[in-house]
C-alpha positions as CSV (number, residue, x, y, z in Angstrom):
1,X,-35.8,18.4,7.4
2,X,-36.0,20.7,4.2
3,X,-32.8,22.1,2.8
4,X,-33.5,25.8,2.8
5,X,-29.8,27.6,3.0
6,X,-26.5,26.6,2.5
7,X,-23.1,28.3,2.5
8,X,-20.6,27.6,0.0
9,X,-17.2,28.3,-0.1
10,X,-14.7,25.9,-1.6
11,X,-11.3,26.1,-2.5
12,X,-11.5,22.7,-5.0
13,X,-13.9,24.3,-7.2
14,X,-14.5,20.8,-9.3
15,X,-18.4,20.8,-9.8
16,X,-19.6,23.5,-7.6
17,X,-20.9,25.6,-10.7
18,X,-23.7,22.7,-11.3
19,X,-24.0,21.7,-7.3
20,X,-24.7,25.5,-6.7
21,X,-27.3,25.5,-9.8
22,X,-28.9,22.3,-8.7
23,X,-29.6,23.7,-5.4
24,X,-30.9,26.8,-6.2
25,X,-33.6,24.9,-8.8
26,X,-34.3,23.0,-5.4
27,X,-35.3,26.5,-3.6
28,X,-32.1,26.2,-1.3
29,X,-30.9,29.6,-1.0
30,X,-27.4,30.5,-1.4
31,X,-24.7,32.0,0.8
32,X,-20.9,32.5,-0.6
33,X,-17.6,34.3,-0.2
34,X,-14.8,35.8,-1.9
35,X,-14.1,33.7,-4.8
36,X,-16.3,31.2,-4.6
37,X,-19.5,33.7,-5.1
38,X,-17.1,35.2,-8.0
39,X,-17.1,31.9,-10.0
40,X,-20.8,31.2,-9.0
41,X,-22.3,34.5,-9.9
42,X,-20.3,34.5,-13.4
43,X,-22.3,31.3,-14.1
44,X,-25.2,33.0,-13.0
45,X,-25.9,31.4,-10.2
46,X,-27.8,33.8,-7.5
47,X,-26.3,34.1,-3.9
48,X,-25.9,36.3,-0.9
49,X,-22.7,37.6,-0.2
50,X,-21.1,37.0,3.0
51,X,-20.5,40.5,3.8
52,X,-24.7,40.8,2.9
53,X,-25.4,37.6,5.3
54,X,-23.7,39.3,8.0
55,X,-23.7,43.0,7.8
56,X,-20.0,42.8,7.8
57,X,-17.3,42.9,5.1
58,X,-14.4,40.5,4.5
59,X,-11.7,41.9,6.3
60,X,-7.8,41.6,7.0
61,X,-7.4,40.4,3.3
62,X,-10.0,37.4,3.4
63,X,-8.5,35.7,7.3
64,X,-12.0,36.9,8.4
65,X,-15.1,36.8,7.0
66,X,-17.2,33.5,8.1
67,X,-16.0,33.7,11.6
68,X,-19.3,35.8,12.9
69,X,-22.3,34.6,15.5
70,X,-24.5,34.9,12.6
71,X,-23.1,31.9,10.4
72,X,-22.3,29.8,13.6
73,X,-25.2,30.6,15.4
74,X,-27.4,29.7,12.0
75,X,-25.1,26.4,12.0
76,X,-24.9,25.5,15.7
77,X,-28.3,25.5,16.7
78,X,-30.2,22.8,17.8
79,X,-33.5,23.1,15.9
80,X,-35.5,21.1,19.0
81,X,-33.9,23.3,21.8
82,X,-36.4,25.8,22.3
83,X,-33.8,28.1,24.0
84,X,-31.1,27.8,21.0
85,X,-34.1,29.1,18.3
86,X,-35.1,31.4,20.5
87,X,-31.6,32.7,21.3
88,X,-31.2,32.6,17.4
89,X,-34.4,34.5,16.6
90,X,-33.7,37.2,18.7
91,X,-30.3,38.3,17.3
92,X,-31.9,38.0,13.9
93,X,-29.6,34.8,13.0
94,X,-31.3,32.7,10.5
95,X,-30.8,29.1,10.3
96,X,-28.0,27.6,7.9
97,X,-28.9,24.1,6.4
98,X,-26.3,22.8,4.0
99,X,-22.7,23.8,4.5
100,X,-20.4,23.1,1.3
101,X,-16.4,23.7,1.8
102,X,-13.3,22.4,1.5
103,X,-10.0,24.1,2.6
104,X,-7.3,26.2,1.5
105,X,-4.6,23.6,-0.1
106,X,-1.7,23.8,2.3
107,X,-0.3,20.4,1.8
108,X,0.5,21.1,-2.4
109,X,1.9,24.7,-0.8
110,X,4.1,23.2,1.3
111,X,5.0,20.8,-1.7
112,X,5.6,23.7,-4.2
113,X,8.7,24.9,-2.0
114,X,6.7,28.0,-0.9
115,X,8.0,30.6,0.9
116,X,7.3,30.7,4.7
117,X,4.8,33.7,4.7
118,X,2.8,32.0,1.9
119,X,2.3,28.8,3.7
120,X,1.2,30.5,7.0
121,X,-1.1,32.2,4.8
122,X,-2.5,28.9,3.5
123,X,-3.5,27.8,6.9
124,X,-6.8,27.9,6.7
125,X,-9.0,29.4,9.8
126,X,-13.1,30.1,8.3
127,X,-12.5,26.6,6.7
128,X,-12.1,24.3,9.3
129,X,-14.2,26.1,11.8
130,X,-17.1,26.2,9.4
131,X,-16.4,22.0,9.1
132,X,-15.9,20.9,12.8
133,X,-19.6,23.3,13.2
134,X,-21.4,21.9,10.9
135,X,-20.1,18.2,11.5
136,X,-20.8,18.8,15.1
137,X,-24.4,19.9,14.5
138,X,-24.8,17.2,11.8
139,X,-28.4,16.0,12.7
140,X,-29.3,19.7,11.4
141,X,-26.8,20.6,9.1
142,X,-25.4,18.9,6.1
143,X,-21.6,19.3,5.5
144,X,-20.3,18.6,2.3
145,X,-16.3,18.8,2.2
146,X,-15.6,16.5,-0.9
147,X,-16.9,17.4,-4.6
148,X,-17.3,13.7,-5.3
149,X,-20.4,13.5,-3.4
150,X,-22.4,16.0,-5.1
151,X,-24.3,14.1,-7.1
152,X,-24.9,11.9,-4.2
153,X,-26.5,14.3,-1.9
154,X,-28.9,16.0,-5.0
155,X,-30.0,12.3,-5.6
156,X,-30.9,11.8,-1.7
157,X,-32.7,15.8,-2.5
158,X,-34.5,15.5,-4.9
159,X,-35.7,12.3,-4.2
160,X,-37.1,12.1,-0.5
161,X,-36.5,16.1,-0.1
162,X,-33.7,15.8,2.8
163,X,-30.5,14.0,3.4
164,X,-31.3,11.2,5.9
165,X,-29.2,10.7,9.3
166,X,-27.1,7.7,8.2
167,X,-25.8,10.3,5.4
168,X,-25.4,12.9,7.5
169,X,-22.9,11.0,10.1
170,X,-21.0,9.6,7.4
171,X,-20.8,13.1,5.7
172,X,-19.6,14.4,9.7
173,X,-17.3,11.6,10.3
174,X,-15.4,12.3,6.9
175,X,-15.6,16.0,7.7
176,X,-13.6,15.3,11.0
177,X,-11.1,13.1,8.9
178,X,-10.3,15.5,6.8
179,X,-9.7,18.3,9.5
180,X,-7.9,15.8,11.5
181,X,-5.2,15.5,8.5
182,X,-5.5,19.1,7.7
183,X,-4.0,20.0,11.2
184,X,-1.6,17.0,11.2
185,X,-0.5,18.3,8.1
186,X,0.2,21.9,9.3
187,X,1.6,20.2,12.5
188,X,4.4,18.0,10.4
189,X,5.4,21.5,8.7
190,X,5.6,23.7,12.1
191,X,7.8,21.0,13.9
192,X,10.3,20.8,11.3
193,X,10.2,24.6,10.6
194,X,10.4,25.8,14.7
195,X,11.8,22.9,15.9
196,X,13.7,20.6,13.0
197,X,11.9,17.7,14.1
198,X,9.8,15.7,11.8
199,X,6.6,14.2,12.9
200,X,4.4,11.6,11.1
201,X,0.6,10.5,12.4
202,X,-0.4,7.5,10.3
203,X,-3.8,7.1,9.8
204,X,-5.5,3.5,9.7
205,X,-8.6,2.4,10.4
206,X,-10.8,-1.2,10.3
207,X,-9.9,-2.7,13.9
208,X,-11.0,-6.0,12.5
209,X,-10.6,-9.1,14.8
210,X,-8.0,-11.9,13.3
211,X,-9.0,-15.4,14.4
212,X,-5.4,-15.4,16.7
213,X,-2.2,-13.7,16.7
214,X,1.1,-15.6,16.3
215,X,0.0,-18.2,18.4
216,X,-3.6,-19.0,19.6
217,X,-3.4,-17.6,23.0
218,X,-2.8,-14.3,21.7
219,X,-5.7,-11.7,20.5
220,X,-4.9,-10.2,16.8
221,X,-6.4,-7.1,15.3
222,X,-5.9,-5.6,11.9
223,X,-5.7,-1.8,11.2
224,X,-5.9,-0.4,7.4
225,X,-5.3,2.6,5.0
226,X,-8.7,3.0,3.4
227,X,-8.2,2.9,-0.3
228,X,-5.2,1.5,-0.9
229,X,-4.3,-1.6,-2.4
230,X,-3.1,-3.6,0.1
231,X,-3.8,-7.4,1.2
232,X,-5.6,-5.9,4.0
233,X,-8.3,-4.6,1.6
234,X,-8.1,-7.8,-0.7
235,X,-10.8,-9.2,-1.5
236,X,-11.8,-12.6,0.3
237,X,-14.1,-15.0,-2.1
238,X,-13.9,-18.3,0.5
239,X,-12.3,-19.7,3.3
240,X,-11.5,-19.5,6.9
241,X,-10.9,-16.1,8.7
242,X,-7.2,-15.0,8.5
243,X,-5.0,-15.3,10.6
244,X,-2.0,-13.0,12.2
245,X,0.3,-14.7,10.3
246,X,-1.4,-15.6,7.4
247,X,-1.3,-11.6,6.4
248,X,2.3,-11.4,7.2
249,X,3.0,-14.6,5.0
250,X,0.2,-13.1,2.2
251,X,2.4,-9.6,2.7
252,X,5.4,-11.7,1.8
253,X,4.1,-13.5,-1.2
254,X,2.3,-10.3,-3.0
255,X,5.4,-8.3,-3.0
256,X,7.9,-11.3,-3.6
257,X,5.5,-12.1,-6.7
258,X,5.5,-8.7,-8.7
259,X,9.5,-9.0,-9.0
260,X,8.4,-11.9,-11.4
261,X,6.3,-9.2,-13.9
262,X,9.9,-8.4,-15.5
263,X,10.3,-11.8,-17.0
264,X,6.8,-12.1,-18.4
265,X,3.2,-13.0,-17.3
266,X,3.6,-16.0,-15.7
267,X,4.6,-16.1,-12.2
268,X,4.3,-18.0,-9.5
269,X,5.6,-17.4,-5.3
270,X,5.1,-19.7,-3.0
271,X,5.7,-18.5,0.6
272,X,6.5,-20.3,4.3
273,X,7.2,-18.8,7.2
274,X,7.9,-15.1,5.1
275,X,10.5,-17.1,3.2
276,X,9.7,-17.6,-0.5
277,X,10.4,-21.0,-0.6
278,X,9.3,-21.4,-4.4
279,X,9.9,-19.1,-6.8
280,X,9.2,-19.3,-10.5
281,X,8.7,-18.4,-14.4
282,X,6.9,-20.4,-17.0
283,X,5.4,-20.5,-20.2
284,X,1.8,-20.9,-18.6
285,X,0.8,-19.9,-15.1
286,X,0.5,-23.9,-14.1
287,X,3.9,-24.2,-15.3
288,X,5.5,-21.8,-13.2
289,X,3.4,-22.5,-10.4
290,X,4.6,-26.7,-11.0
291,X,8.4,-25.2,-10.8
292,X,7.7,-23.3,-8.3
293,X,6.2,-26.3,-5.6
294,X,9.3,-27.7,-6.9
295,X,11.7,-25.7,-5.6
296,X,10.8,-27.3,-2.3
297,X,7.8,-29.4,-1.8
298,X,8.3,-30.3,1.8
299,X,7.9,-26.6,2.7
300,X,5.4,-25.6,-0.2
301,X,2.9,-28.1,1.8
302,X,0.7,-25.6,3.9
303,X,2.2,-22.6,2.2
304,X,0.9,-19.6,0.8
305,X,0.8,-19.1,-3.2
306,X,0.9,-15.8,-4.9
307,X,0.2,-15.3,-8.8
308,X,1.1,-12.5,-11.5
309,X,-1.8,-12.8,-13.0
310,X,-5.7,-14.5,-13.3
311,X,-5.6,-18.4,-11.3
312,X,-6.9,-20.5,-14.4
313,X,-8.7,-23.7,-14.2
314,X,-5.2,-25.5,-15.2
315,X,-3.4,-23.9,-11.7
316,X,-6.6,-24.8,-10.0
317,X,-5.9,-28.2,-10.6
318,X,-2.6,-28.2,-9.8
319,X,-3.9,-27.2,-6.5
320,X,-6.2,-29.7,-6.2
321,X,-4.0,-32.0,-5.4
322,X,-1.9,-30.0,-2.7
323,X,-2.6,-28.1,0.5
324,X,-2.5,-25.1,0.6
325,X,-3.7,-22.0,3.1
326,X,-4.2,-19.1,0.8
327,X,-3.7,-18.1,-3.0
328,X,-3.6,-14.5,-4.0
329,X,-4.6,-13.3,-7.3
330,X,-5.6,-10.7,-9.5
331,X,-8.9,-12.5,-10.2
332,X,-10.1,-15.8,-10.5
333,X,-11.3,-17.4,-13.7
334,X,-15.1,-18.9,-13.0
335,X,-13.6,-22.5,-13.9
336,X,-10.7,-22.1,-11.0
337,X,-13.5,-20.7,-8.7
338,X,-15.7,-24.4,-9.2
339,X,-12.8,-26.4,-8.3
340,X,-11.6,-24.3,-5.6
341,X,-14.9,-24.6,-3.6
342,X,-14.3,-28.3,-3.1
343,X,-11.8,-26.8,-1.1
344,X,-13.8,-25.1,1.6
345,X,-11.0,-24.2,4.0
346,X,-8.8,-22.8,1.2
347,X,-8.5,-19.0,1.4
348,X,-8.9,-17.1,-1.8
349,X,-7.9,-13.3,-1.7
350,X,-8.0,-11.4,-4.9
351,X,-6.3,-8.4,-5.5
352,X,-6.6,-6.5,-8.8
353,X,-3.9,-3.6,-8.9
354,X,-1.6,-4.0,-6.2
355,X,1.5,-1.2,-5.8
356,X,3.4,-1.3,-2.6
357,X,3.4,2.0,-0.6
358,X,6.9,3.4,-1.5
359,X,7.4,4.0,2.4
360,X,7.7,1.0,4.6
361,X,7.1,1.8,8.4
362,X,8.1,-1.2,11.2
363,X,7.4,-1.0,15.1
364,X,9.6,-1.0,18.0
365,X,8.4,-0.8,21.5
366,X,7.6,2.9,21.8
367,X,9.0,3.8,18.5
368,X,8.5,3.1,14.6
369,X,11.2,2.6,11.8
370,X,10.6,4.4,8.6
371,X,12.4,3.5,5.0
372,X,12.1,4.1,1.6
373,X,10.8,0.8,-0.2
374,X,13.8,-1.4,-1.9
375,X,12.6,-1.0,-5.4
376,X,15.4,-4.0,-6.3
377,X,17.1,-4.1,-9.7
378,X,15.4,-3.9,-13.2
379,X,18.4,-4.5,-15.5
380,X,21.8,-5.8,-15.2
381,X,23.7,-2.6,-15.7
382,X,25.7,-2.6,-12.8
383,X,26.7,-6.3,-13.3
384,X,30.5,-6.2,-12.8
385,X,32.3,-10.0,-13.8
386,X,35.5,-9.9,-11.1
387,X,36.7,-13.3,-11.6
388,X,39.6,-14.6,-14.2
389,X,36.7,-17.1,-15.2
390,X,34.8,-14.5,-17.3
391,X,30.2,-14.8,-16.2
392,X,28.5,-15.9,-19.3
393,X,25.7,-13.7,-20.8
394,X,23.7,-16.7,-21.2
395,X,23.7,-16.8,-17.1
396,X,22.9,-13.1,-16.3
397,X,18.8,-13.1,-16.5
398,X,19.0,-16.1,-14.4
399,X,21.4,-14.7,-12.0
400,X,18.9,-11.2,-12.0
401,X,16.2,-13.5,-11.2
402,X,18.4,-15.5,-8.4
403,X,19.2,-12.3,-7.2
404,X,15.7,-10.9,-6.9
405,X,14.6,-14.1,-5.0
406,X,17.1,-13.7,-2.6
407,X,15.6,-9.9,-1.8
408,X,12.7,-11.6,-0.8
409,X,14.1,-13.9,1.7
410,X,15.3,-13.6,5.1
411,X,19.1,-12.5,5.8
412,X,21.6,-14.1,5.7
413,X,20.5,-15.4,2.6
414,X,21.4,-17.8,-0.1
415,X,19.6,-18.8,-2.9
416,X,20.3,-21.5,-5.6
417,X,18.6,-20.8,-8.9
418,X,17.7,-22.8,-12.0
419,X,17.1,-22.5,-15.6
420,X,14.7,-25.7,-16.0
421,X,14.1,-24.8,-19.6
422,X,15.4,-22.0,-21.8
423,X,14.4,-19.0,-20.9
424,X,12.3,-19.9,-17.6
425,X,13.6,-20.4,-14.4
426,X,13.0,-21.5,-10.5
427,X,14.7,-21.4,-7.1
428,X,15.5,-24.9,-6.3
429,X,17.8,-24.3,-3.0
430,X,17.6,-21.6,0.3
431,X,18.9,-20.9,3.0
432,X,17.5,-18.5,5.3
433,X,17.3,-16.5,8.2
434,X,21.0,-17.9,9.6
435,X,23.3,-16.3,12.1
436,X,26.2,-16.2,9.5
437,X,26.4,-17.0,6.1
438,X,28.0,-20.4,5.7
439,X,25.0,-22.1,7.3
440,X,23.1,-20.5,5.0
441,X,25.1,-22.1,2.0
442,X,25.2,-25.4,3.3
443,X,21.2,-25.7,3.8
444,X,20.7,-24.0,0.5
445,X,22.8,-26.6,-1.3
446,X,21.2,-29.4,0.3
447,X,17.7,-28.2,-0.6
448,X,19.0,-28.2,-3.6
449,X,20.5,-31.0,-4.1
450,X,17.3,-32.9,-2.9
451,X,15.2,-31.2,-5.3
452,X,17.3,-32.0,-7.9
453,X,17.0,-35.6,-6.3
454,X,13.4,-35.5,-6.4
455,X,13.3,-34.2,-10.2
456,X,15.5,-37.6,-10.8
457,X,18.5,-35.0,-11.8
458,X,21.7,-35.6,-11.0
459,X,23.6,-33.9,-8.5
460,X,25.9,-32.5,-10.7
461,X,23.4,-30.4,-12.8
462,X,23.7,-27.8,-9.4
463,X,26.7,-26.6,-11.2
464,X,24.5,-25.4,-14.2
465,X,23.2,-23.2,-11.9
466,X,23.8,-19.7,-10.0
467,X,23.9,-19.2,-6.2
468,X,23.1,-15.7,-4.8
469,X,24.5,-14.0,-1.9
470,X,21.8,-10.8,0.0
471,X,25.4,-9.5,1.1
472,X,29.1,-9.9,1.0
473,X,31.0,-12.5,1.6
474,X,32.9,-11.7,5.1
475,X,35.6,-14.5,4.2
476,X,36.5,-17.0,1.8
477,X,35.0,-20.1,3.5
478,X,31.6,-19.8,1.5
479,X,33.3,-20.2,-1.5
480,X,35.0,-23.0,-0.4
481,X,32.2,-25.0,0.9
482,X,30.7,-23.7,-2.6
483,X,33.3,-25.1,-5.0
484,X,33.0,-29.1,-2.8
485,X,29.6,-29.2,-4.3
486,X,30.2,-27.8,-7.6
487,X,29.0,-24.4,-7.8
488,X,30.5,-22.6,-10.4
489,X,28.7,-19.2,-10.3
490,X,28.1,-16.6,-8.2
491,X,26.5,-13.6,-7.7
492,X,26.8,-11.6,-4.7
493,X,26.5,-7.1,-3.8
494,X,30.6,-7.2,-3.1
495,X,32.4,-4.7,-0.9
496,X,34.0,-6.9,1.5
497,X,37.3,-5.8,3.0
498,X,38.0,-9.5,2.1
499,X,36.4,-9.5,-1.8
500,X,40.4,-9.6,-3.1
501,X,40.5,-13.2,-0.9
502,X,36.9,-13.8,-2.3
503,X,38.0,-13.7,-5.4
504,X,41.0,-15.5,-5.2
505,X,39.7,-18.3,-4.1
506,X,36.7,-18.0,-6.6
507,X,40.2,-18.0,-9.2
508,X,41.6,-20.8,-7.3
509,X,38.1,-23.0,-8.2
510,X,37.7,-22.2,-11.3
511,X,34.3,-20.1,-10.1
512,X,33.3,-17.0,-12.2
513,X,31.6,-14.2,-9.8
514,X,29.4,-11.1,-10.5
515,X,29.3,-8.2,-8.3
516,X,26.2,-6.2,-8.7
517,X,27.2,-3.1,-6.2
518,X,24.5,-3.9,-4.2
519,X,23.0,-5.6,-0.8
520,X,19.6,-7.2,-0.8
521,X,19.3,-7.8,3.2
522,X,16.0,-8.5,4.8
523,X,15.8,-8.8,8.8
């Protein structure tokens, strides 16, 4: 079906100057309003007014103008139904092809601290009726609502003369989308204004099939935000289908993983269960990875890796050797990729740019959780030494990087770091995931301990290293049970009602303690 009319009226003007002047070398004619035609005809672009199409002027300062029988009727017509072009031709409404618009921009009003009056105003009436018409209708009209597909739908013109169907409904469908948000959007602003409550509508999309949910028996889907850069849009180069928990455990690792970026380019996570059970720096990507499956081998075997940056052929290697269910990556070097396909099973996911949604949402039964994303430190600034036994400089990035492991693993947490080299470093002991906090030091101190063991280091070398707290310590028996197996610095959020008997006892063992001001829990 030739494209011989088409109304414009836009409010994102990108591009419409050259779209319009395509069109009318095409022979489409042009209709357009207020000051849309305004830009178009000072670029010389011919047109028919609105006012002209319909024998009526703009009125009631521009709310109505393209609400009129003659530009729905020219857009709402069947062209097979005999009766509907009959109807039509009778009331002297001629047929609109090609409808371009997009609406007034009431989300950046409402954004700009507007007044109330103006953001009634922007609510946008012609806009969205002339968009839910046309998408309606959209086996005879084309609607156009975003300037990025311009040059698409000239291509599809002036190469086969039309816009085929397949176009056409994904042109509709993205026309509902966008009015679907548009009223959401106005919806949001009228609840808090007349009622002060807030409403959200989160829009996802994908309904892909998982190969099972937690456990086998139970059906998994997965939903996503188009276009953003989550692991639910990664990219999958091999291996099985995921799993339910393999994206909550691939979640984990990719955000556990960019907290490494701040000590340099090499980084490696590896992740069980949600719990980042190796966590580590180095001087190459293999190194950190190495210090990293160190940090507990017995859990890393099964687990799911995440890297800062491109997996090399030398981390493929590593690999090799080790099971694994998934690595996550920016890319993949073409060297990794050949030894990586000896591993069939093995999931690869690659990610380029990955940065996490700065809202975090979480379902209830009937209800949804909303927070702002724990951005974590960056520095050491508010690192307060409490103790007589005054917290070595030397031991700060180590206890920054102990601390940012332990915001990455389940409450109550403890983490026991290491610096295995100067200037690089790995988790070596955690506990996670305990009903109180002593239980979680005496299981991260005998991971620890058996790493150690399995590095053929002593025992006593765990007192070269700094043990993190997510939260307070409620009473002085973690210390305690710290200073039997040599710890001699902590780091921990204080504000206790007991940090004065913390502290003492840290005093009485000869411990030095930082306080950093603040908690790090993860349920």
């Amino acid at each position: 079906m030739k494209i011989r009319r088409a109304l414009i009226s836009v409010t994102d003007k990108r591009g419409i100057v050259d779209f319009a002047r395509s069109l009318e070398k095409l022979g489409v004619e042009i209709i357009s309003t207020g000051g849309t035609a305004k830009v178009l005809k000072e670029n010389g672009v011919r047109l028919v007014p609105i006012e002209e199409f319909t024998g009526l002027p703009e009125m009631m300062d521009g709310r109505v103008k393209t609400l009129h029988p003659k530009v729905h009727g020219g857009i709402l017509a069947v062209r097979e139904n005999k009766s509907h072009m009959e109807e039509a031709s009778g009331h002297g409404i001629s047929m609109i092809d090609m409808v371009v618009v997009n609406l007034y921009a009431f989300r950046k009003t409402v954004e700009s601290g507007a007044s109330h009056e103006e953001t009634i105003e922007n609510i946008d009436i012609g806009g969205p009726a002339l968009v839910r018409s046309s998408a309606k209708n959209y086996r005879d009209v084309v609607i156009v609502t975003d300037p990025e597909d311009y040059g698409m739908i000239l291509e599809k013109i002036e190469k086969d003369g039309d816009v085929d169907l397949k176009t056409r409904e994904t042109l509709a469908l993205k026309a509902f989308r966008m009015t679907g948000d548009y009223d959401s959007d106005i919806e949001s602003y009228l609840s808090k204004k007349f009622t002060g409550k807030e409403m959200i509508r989160l829009k996802l999309s994908g309904g892909r099939e998982l190969r099972y949910g937690e456990n086998w028996h139970q059906k998994a889907k997965i939903y996503a935000e188009e276009g953003e850069a989550s692991i639910a849009n990664a990219k999958q180069l091999q291996g099985k289908e995921m799993s339910y928990n393999n994206y909550l455990d691939a979640e984990s690792a990719l955000d556990a993983v960019q907290e490494l970026k701040i000590f340099g380019d090499n980084g490696a996570v590896v992740v069980k269960h949600t719990n980042p059970c190796g966590f580590a720096t180095g001087a190459s990507l293999r190194e950190a990875l190495e210090n990293a499956w160190k940090g507990d081998p017995l859990s890393a075997f099964g687990g799911v890796i995440a890297l800062t940056k491109q997996a090399d052929k030398e981390t493929a290697e590593f690999l090799k050797e080790n099971f694994v269910e998934i690595v996550i990556a920016p890319a993949f070097a073409d060297k990794a990729l050949e030894i990586f396909k000896e591993k069939k099973n093995l999931r690869l996911l690659e990610l380029p740019d990955f940065s996490p949604e700065k809202t975090h949402f979480r379902f209830l039964s009937g209800a949804i959780l909303q927070q702002e994303r724990d951005e974590g430190y960056t520095d050491k600034k508010d690192f307060k030494t409490v103790t007589k036994a005054e917290f070595p400089d030397s031991k700060k990035d180590l206890a920054l990087f102990a601390c940012l492991a332990c915001k990455h693993t389940k409450s109550n947490a403890i983490v026991i770091a290491r610096e295995y080299r100067p200037g690089f470093y790995h988790v070596i002991g955690m506990g996670a995931g305990q009903p109180n906090r002593v239980t979680s030091l005496k299981i991260a101190v005998e991971k620890a301990k058996d790493n150690l063991r399995l590095m053929h280091l002593p025992d006593h070398e765990i007192s070269d290293c700094v043990l993190a707290s997510d939260s307070f310590f409620p009473f002085p028996d973690s210390i305690e049970e710290a200073s039997k197996h040599g710890i001699r610095f902590i780091v921990q959020p204080g504000g206790s009602v007991k940090d004065s008997e913390v502290i003492d006892t840290c005093n009485l063992h000869g411990i030095a303690m930082l306080f950093t001001g603040r908690r790090m829990f993860k349920h």
